[in-house]
C-alpha positions as CSV (number, residue, x, y, z in Angstrom):
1,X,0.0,0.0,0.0
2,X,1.4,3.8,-0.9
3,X,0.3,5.8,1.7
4,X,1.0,9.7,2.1
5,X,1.1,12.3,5.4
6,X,-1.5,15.0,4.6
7,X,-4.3,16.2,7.0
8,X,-7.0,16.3,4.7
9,X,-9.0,18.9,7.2
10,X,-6.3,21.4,6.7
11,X,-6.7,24.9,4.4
12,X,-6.5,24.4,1.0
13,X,-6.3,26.9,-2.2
14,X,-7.8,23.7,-4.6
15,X,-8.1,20.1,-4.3
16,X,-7.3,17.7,-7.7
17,X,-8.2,14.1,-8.4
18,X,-6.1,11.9,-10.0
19,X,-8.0,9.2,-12.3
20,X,-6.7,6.2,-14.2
21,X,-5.7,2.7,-15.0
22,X,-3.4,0.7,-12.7
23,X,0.1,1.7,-13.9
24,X,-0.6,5.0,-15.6
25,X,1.7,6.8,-13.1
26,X,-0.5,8.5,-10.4
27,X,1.2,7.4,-7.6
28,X,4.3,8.4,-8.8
29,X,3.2,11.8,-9.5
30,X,2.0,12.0,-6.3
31,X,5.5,11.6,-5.0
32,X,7.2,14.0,-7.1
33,X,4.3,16.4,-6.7
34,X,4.4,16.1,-2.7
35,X,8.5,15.2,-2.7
36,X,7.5,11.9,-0.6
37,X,8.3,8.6,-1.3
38,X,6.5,5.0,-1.2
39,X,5.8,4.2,2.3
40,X,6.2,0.6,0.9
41,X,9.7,0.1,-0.4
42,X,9.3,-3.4,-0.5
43,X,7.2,-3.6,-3.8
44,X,7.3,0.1,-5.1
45,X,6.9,-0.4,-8.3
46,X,3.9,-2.5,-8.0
47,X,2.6,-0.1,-5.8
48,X,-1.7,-0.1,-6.4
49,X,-3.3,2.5,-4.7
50,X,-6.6,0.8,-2.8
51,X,-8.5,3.5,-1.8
52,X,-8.3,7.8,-2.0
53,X,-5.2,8.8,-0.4
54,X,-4.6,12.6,0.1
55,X,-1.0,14.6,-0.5
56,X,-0.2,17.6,0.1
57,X,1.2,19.7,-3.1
58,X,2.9,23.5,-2.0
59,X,3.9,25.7,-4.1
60,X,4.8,29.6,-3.4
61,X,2.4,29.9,-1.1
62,X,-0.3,27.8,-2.6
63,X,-1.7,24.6,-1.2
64,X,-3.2,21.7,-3.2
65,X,-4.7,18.8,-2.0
66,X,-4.0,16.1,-4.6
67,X,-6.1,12.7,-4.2
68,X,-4.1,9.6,-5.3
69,X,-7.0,7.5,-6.4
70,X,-7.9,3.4,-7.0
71,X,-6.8,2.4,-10.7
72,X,-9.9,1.8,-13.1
73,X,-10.1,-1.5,-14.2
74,X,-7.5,-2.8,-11.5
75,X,-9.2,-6.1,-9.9
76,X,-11.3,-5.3,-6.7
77,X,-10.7,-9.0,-5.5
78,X,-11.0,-12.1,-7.0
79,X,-15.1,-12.5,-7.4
80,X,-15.6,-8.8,-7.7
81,X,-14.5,-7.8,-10.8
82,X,-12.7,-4.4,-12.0
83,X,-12.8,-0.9,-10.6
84,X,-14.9,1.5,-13.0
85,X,-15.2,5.2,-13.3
86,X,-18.6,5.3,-11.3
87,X,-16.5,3.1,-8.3
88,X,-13.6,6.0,-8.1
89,X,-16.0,8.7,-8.7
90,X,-18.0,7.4,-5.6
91,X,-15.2,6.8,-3.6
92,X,-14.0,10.6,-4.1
93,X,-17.2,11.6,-3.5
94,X,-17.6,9.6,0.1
95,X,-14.0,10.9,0.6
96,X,-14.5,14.4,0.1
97,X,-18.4,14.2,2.1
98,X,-16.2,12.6,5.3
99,X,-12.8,14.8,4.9
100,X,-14.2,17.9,3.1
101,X,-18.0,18.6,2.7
102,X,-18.6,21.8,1.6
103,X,-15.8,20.9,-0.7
104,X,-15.6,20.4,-4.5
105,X,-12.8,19.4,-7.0
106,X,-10.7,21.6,-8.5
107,X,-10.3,19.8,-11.0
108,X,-9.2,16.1,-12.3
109,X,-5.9,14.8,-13.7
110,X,-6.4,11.9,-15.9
111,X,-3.8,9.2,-16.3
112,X,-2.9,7.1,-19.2
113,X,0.5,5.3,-20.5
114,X,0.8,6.6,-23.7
115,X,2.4,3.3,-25.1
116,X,-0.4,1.6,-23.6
117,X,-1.8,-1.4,-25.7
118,X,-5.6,-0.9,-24.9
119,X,-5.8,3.2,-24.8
120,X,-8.6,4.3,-22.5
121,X,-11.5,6.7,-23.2
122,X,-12.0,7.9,-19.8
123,X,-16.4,8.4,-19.0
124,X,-15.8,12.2,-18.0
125,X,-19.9,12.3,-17.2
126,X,-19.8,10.2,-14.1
127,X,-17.5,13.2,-12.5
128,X,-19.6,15.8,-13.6
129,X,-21.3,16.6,-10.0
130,X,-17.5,16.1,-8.5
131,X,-16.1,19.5,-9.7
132,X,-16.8,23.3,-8.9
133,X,-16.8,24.3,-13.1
134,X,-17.4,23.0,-16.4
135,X,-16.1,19.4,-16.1
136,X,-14.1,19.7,-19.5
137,X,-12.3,22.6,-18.5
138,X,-11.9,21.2,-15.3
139,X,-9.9,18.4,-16.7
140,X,-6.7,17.3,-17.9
141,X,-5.5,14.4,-19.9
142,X,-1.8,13.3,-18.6
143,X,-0.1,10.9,-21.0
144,X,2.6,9.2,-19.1
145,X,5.8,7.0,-20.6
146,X,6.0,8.3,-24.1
147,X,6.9,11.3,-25.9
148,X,4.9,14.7,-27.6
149,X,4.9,12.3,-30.7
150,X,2.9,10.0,-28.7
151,X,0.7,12.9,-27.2
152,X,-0.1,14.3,-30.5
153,X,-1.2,10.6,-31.5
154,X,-3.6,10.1,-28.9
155,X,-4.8,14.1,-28.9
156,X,-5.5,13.0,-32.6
157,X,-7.1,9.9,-32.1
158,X,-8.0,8.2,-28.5
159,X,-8.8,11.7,-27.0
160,X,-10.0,13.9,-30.1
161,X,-13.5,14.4,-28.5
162,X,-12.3,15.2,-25.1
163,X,-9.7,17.7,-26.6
164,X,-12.7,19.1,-28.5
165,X,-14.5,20.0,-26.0
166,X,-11.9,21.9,-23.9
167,X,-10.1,19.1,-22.2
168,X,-6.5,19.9,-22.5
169,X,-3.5,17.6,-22.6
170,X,0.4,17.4,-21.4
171,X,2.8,14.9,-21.9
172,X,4.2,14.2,-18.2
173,X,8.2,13.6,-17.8
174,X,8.0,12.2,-14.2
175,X,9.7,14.9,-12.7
176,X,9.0,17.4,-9.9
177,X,9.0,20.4,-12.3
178,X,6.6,18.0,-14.7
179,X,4.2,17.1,-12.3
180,X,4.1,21.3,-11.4
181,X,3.3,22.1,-15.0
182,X,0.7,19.4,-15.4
183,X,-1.2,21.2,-11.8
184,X,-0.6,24.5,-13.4
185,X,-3.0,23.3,-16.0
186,X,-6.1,22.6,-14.0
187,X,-4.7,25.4,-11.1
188,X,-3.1,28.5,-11.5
């Protein structure tokens, strides 16, 4: 389990979801966003996030609560099945009515490995109710483990609707200074 420190009661400029398949690189942009590291060295590459987890992101000033959320389509167990938009859009919502109640998100990062054999087409509408603005503007499509090449392939393609509606797109670097520039998208 990846676990990070962040008291989800405390004052906060924004708060920003982070959405998509098992592997996509979440977890490890929650790390480089928050400068922590897996709690669980033993497997940390195989880390799977089981339920919202909270980090803190600061930067001059400004606080951002980033939400490290399950992976859709990762296995709930072995009779359950898979983990689907509507699952992690219910468990932000139970998070945020426990942790945060008069809150809403700020806005949602979307994962997805931009090699990945079996691209996802992430169901924006079951989030609709979870942000404070337009959803599309409120998102941002994050294409991990590839290149602008790659990006432009998928903004093209996989994503062409999303983009088309005002969903915009960045290729992450898994860096500190990446994972900045891919908040300063949905939070400036």
């Amino acid at each position: 389990m990846c676990c990070f420190r962040a008291n989800p009661e405390e004052t906060v400029d924004g708060i920003i979801a982070l959405i998509g398949p098992p592997g996509s690189g979440r977890t490890s942009f929650m790390c480089n966003a928050t400068g922590t590291t897996y709690r669980d060295q033993r497997n940390s590459v195989k880390c799977q996030t089981s339920k919202v987890e909270a980090g803190l992101y600061t930067d001059g000033g400004r606080k951002i609560l980033l939400l490290d959320t399950p992976g859709i389509r990762a296995p709930f167990g072995r009779k359950e099945g898979e983990i689907h938009e509507e699952d992690v859009s219910r468990a932000v919502e139970e998070w945020l009515e426990k942790h945060r109640p008069h809150d809403r998100l700020t806005g949602i990062l979307f994962f997805q490995q931009l090699k990945a054999k079996r691209p996802e087409v992430p169901r924006i509408s079951c989030f609709r109710g979870l942000c404070q603005h337009d959803i599309y503007s409120s998102i941002a499509l994050i294409g991990t483990m590839g290149d602008d090449t790659d990006l432009r392939r998928f903004e093209n393609e996989t994503w062409r609707n999303l983009i088309g509606k005002g969903v915009k797109s960045f290729c992450y670097q898994n860096t500190p200074q990446s994972a900045r520039e891919a908040i300063n998208m949905i939070y400036r």
